[in-house]
LUMMIKOL-574411 format. One record per residue (C-alpha): x, y, z; residue number from 0; residue in three letters. Coordinates in Angstrom, 1 decimal. Example, Ala and Ser with C-alpha at 12.3 -4.5 7.8 and 13.67 -1.06 7.14 Angstrom:
BEGIN
[[12.3,-4.5,7.8],0,Ala],
[[13.7,-1.1,7.1],1,Ser],
//
This chain:
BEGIN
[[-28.0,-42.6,22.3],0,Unk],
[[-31.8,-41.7,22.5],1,Unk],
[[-33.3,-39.3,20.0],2,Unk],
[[-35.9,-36.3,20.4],3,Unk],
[[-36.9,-33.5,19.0],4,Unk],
[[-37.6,-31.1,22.2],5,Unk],
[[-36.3,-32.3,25.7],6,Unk],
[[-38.2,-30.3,28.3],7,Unk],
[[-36.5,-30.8,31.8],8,Unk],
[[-39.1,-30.4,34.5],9,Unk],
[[-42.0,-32.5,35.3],10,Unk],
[[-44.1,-30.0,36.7],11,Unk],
[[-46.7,-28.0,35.8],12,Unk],
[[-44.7,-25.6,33.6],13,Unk],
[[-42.6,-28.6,31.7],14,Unk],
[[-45.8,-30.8,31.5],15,Unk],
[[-47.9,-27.4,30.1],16,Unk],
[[-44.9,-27.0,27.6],17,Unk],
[[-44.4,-30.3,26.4],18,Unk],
[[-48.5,-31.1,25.9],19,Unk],
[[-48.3,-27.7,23.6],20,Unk],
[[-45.3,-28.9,21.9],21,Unk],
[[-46.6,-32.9,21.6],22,Unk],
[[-49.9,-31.4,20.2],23,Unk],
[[-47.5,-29.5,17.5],24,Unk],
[[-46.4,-32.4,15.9],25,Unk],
[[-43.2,-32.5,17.8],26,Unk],
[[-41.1,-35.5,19.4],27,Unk],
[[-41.1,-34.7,23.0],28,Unk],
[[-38.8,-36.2,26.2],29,Unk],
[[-39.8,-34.5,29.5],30,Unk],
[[-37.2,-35.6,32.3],31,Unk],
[[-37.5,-35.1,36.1],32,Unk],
[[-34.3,-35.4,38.3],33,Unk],
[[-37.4,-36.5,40.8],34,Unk],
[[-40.7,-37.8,40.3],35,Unk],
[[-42.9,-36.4,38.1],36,Unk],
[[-45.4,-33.6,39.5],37,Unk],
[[-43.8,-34.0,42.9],38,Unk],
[[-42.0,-30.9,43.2],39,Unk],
[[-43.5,-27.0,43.1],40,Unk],
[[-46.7,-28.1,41.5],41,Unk],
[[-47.3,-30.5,44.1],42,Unk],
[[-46.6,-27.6,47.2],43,Unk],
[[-49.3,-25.1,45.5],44,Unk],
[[-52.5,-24.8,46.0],45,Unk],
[[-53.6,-24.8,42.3],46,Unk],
[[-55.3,-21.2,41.7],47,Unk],
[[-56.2,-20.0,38.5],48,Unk],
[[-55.9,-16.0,38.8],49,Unk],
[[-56.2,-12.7,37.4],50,Unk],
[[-57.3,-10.8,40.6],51,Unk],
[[-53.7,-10.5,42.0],52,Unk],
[[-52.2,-8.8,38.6],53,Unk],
[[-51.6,-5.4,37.7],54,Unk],
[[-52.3,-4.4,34.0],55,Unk],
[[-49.2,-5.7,32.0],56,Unk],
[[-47.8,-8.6,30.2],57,Unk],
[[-47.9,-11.2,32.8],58,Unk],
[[-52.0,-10.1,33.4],59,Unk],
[[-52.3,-10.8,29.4],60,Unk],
[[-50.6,-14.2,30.0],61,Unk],
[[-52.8,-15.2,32.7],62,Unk],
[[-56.2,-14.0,30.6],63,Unk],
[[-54.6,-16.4,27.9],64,Unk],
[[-54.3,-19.1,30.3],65,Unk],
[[-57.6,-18.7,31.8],66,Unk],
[[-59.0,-19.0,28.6],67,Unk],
[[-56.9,-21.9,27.7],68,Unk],
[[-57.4,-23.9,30.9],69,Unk],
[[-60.5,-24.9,30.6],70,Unk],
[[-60.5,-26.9,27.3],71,Unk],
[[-57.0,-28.3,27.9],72,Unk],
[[-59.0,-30.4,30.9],73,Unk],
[[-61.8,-30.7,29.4],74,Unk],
[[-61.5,-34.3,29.7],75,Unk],
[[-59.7,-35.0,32.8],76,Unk],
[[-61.2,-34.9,36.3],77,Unk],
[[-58.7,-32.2,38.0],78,Unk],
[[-60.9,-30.3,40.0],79,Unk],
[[-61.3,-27.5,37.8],80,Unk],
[[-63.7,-25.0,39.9],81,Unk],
[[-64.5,-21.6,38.6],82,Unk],
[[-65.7,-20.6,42.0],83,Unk],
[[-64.4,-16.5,41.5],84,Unk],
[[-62.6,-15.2,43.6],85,Unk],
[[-63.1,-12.4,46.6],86,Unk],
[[-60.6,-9.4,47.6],87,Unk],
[[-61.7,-7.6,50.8],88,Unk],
[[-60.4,-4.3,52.6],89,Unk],
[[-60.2,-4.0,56.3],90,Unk],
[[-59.2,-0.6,56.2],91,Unk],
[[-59.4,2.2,53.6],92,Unk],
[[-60.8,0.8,50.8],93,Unk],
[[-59.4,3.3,47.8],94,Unk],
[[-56.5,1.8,46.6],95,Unk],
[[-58.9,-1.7,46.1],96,Unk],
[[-60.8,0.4,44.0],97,Unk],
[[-58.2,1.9,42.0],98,Unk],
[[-56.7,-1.3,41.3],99,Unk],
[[-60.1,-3.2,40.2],100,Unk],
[[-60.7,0.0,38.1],101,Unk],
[[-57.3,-0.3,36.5],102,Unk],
[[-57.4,-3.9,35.7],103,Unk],
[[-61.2,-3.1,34.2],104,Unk],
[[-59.8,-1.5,31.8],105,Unk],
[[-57.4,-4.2,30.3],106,Unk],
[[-60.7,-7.3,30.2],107,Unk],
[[-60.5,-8.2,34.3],108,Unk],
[[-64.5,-8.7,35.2],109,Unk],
[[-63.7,-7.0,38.4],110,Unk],
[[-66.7,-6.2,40.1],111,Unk],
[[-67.2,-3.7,42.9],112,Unk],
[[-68.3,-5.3,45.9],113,Unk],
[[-70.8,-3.8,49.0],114,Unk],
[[-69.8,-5.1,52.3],115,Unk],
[[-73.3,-6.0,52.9],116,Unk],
[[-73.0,-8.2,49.2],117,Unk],
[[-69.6,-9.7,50.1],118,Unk],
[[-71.1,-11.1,54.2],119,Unk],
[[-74.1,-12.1,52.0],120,Unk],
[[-71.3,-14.1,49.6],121,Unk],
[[-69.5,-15.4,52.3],122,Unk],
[[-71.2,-15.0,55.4],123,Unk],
[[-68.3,-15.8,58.0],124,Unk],
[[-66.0,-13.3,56.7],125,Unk],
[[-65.2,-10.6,59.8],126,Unk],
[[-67.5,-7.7,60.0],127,Unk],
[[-64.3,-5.5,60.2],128,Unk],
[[-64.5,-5.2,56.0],129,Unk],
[[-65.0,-2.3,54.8],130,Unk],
[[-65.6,-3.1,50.5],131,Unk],
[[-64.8,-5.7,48.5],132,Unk],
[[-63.8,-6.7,45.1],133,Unk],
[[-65.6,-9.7,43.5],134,Unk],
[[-63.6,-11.8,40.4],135,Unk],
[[-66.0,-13.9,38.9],136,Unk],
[[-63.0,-15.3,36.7],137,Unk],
[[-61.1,-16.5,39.0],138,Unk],
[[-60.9,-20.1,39.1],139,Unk],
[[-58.8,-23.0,41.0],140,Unk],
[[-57.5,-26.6,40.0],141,Unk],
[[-55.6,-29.4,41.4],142,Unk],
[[-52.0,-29.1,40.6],143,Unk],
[[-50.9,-32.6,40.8],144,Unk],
[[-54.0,-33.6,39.4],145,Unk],
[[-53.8,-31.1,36.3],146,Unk],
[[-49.7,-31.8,35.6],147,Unk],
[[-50.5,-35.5,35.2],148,Unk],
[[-53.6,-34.8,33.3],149,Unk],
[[-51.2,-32.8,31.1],150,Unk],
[[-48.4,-35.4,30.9],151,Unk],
[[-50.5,-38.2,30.1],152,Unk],
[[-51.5,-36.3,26.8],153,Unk],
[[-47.6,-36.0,25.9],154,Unk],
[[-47.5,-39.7,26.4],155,Unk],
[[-50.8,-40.8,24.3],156,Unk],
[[-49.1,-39.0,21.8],157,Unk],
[[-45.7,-41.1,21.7],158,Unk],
[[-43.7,-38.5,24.0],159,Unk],
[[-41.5,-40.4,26.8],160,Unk],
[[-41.7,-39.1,30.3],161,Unk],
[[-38.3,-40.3,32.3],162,Unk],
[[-38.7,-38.9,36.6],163,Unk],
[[-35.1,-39.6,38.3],164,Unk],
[[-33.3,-39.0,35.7],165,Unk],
[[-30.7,-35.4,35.8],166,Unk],
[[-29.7,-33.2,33.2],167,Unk],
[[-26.2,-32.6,33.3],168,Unk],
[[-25.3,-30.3,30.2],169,Unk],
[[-25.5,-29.7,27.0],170,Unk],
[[-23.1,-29.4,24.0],171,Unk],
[[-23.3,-30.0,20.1],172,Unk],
[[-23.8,-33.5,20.4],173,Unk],
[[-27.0,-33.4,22.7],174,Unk],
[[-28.1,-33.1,26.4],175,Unk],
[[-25.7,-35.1,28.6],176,Unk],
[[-27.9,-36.9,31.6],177,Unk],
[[-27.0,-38.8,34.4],178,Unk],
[[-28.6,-42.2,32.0],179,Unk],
[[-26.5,-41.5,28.8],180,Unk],
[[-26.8,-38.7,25.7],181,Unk],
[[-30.4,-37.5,24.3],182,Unk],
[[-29.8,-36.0,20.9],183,Unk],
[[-32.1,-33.3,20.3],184,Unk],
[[-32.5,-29.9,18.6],185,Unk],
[[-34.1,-28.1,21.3],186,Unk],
[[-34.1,-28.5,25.2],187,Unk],
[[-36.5,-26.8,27.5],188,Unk],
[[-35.2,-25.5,31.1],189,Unk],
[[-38.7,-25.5,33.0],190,Unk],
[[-37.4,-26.6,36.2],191,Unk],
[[-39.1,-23.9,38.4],192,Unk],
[[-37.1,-22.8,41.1],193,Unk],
[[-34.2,-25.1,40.5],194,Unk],
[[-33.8,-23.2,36.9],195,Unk],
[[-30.9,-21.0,38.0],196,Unk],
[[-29.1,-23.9,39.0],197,Unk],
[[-29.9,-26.0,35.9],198,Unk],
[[-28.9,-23.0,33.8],199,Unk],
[[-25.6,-22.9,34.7],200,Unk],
[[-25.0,-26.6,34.3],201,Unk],
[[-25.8,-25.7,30.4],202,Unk],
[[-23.6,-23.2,30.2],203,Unk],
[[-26.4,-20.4,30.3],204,Unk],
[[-27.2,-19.1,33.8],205,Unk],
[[-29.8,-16.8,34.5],206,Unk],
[[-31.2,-15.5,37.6],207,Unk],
[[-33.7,-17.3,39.4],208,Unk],
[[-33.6,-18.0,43.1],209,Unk],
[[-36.6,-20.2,45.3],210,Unk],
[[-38.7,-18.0,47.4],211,Unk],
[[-40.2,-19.9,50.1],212,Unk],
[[-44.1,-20.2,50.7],213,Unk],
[[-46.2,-22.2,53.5],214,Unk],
[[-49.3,-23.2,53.8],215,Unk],
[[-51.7,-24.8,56.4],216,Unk],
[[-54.4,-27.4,56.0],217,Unk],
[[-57.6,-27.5,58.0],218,Unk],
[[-59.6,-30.8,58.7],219,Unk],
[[-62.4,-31.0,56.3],220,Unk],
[[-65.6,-28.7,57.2],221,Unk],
[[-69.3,-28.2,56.3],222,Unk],
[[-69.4,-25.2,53.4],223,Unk],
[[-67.3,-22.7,55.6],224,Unk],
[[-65.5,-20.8,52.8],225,Unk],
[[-67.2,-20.4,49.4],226,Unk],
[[-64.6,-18.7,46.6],227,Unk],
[[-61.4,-17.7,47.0],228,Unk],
[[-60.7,-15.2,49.5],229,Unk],
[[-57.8,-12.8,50.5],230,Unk],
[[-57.3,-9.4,51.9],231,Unk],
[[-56.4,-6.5,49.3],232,Unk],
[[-52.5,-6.6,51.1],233,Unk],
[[-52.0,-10.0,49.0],234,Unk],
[[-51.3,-8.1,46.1],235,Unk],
[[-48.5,-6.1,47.6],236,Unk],
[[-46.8,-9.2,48.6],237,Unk],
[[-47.0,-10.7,45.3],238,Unk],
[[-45.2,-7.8,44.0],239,Unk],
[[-42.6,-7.2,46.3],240,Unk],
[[-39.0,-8.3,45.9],241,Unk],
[[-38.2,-8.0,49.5],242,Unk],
[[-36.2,-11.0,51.6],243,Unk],
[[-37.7,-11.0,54.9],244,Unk],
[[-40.6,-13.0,55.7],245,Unk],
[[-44.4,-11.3,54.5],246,Unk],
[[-47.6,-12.9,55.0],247,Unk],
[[-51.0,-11.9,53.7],248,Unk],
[[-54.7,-13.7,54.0],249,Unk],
[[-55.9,-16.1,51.5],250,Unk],
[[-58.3,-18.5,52.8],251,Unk],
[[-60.2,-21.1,50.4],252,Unk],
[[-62.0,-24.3,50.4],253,Unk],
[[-60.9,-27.9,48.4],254,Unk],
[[-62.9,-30.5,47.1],255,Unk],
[[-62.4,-32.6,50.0],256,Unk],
[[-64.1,-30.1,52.4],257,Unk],
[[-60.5,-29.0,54.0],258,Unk],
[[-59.3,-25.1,54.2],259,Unk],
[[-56.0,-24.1,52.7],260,Unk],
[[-54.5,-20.9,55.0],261,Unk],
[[-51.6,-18.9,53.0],262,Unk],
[[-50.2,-17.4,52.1],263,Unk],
[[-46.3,-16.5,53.1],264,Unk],
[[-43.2,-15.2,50.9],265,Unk],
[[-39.8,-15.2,51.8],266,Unk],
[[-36.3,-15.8,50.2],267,Unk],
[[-34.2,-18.6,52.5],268,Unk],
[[-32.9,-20.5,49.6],269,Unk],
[[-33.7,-24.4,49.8],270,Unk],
[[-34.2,-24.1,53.2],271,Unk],
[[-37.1,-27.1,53.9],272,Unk],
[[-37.4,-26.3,58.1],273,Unk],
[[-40.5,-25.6,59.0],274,Unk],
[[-41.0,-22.2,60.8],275,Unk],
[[-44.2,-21.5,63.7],276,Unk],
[[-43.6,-18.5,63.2],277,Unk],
[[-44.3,-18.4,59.9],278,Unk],
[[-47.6,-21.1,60.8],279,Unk],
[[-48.3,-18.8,63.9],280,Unk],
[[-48.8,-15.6,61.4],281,Unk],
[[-50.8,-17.4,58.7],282,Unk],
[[-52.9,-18.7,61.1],283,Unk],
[[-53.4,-15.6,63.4],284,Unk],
[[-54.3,-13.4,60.1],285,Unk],
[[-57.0,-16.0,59.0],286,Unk],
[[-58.8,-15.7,61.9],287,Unk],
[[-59.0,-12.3,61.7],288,Unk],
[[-60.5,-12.7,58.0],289,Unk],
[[-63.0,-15.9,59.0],290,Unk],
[[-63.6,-16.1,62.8],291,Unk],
[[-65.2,-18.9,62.5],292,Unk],
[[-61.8,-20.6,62.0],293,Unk],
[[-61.1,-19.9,65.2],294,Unk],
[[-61.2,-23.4,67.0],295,Unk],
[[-60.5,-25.5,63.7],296,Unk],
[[-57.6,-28.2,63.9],297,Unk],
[[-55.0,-27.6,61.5],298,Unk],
[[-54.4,-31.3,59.7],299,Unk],
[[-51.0,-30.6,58.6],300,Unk],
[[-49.1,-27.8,56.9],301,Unk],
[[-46.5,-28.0,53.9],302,Unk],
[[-44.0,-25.6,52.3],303,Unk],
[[-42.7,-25.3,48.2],304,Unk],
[[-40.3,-23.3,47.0],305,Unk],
[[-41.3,-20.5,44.2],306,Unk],
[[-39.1,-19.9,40.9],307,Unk],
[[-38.0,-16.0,41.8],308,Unk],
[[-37.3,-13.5,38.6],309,Unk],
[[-36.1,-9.9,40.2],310,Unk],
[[-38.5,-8.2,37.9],311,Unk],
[[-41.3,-10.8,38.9],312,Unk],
[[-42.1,-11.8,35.3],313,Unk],
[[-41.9,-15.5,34.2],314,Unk],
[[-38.8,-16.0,31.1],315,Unk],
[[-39.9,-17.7,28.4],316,Unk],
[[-37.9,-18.0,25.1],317,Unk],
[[-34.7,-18.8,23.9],318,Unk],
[[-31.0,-18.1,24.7],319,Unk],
[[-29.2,-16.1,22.9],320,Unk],
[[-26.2,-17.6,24.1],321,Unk],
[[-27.1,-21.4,23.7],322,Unk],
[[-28.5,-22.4,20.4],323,Unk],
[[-31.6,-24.7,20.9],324,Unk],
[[-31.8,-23.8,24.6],325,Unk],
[[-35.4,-22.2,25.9],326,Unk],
[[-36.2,-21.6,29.5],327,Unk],
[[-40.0,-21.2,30.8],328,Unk],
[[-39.3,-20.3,34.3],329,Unk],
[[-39.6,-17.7,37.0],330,Unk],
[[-43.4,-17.8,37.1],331,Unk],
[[-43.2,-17.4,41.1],332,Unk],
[[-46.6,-18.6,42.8],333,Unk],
[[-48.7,-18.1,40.0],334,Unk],
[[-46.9,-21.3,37.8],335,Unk],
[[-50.5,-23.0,37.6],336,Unk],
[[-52.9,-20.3,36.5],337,Unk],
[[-49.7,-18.8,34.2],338,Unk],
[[-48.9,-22.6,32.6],339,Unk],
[[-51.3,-23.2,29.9],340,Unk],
[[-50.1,-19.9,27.8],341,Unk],
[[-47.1,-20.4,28.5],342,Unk],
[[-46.8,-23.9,26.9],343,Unk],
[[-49.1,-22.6,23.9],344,Unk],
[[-46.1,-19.1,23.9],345,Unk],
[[-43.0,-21.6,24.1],346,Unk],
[[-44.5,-24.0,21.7],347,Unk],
[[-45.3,-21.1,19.1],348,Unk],
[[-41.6,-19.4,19.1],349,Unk],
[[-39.7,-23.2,18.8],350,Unk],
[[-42.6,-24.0,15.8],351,Unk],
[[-42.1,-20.4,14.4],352,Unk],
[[-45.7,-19.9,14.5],353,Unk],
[[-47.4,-16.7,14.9],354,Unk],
[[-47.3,-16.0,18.8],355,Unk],
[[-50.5,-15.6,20.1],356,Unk],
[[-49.1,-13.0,22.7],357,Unk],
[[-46.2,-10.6,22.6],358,Unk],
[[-43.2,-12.4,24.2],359,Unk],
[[-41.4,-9.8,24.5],360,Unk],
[[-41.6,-8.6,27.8],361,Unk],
[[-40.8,-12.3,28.8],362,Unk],
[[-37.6,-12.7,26.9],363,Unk],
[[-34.6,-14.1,28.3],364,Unk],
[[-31.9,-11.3,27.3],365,Unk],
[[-34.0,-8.5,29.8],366,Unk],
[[-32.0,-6.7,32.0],367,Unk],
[[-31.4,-8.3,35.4],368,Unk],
[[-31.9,-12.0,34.0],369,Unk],
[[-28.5,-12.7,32.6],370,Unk],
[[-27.2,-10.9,35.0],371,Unk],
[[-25.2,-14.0,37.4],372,Unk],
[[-22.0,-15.6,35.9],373,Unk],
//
């Protein structure tokens, strides 16, 4: 029988962000992947870093913790980390852009009010259809796959074991039960991202979090064509709606490498992996009507990942009431890589009993609607 202190099962970004917080308390760590390690959701996202898409609330205070956090917790690792800021444009009226910005001004977002004639000067093949703009210096973007390992090599320098292919099974008094043998531990961390509902229930704790699919496309690399992070004011809608059927809105940004990443889409088919052209067709047609000059770019590939759904759209982070020493830090949606650094530092603080450095309330596991499936 193997021994730990805190299992975390997930090897993406929000396991790996959990167990580097917890392996940096002092604690014993085993992070365990039914898969490889950072090859799931992390791997599928396109690594942004945001405040711009959050309303004033508890998971806009998470992300300001994270964006704080971010930056020393790579400090030392080459993952891309570019603070580039990121752009929200209005094609039509541009009033409830402004309401937001000034509503997210008052909570700590540097959201700056943007002239069309400063936003073409920004990013000078954006359509002349915009009408305003809102510029977040803030906003920032990373390398998932990149960061996750950064993050899981720490848990290892430290004496943590990392174990990819390797499936949790359940849990019971005499530790978690895995498809290699028992791990005794005191505390086990459900951070498997969209598969968490299904975890859940295999120890003996479900709660309600379903994939929502999202797609994006992948240019060939280009000269300096896209300069921050750009997307039309519609994207935060779609972030905040719970609703099945397929949505798409603009966000069009550059990589390191030179290529363009086209999203983004939403929509609910379980673990369907198909690839829709619809779906391509849409994210495609509305990028083109953002940056024109996209127009006659080949499209390299395109890939898919599957989101970890809450209904209420919050992430849940904390423990089960109904499971001693099991924690869940799932349900962060699209927004797992900019949210993952506080989350680690929240989850590591309740399991510690230290002082949290954010109210974790609001992301508690007993809310209504969570515990909801049987």
């Amino acid at each position: 029988m193997r021994v730990a202190e805190v299992v975390v099962i997930g090897a993406g970004v929000i396991g790996a962000a959990c167990a580097e917080a917890l392996s940096a308390s002092g604690l014993r760590v085993t992070v365990l992947d039914r898969g490889p390690l950072a090859a799931g959701t992390s791997a599928a996202g396109e690594g942004n870093v945001l405040v711009s898409d959050k309303e004033s609330g508890s998971e806009l205070d998470l992300a300001l913790s994270s964006l704080r956090l971010w930056p020393a917790l790579v400090a030392d690792d080459d993952v891309e980390w570019d603070p580039k800021g990121g752009l929200v444009v209005a094609t039509g009226d541009p009033e409830p852009l402004r309401l937001f910005a000034d509503a997210q001004r008052e909570v700590g977002v540097d959201a700056r009010w943007t002239s069309r004639a400063e936003a073409l000067e920004m990013e000078p093949h954006l359509t002349r259809r915009i009408t305003a703009a809102v510029f977040y210096p803030q906003d920032a973007q990373l390398q998932p796959v990149l960061a996750t390992q950064a993050l899981l090599a720490k848990v290892r320098r430290r004496g943590g074991v990392l174990r990819p292919g390797v499936t949790a099974l359940g849990l019971d008094t005499t530790g978690l039960h895995t498809s290699e043998g028992v791990i005794a531990c005191e505390h086990v961390v459900n951070a498997c991202g969209p598969w968490a509902g299904d975890v859940s229930r295999a120890l003996g704790a479900p709660i309600a979090i379903a994939p929502r699919r999202g797609m994006v496309l992948v240019t060939a690399p280009l000269p300096p064509t896209v300069h921050h992070k750009v997307y039309d004011a519609d994207y935060v809608g779609a972030v905040a709606s719970g609703e099945a059927d397929l949505q798409t809105s603009t966000v069009v940004e550059s990589t390191a490498a030179g290529t363009v990443l086209i999203g983004s889409s939403r929509e609910r088919v379980g673990f369907d992996e198909s690839i829709r052209v619809r779906v391509l067709r849409e994210l495609a047609r509305k990028a083109v009507a953002l940056f024109p000059a996209l127009t006659d770019v080949p499209v390299m590939r395109a890939y898919g990942g599957f989101r970890p759904y809450a209904p209420d759209h919050l992430p849940v982070i904390g423990a089960d009431p109904r499971v001693p020493g099991l924690w869940h830090a799932t349900g962060h949606e699209g927004a797992g890589i900019g949210l993952a650094a506080a989350t680690g530092a929240l989850l590591a603080e309740l399991i510690t009993g230290a002082t949290p450095h954010l109210d974790p309330h609001p992301f508690r596991v007993d809310r209504p609607g969570v515990m909801t499936c049987t």
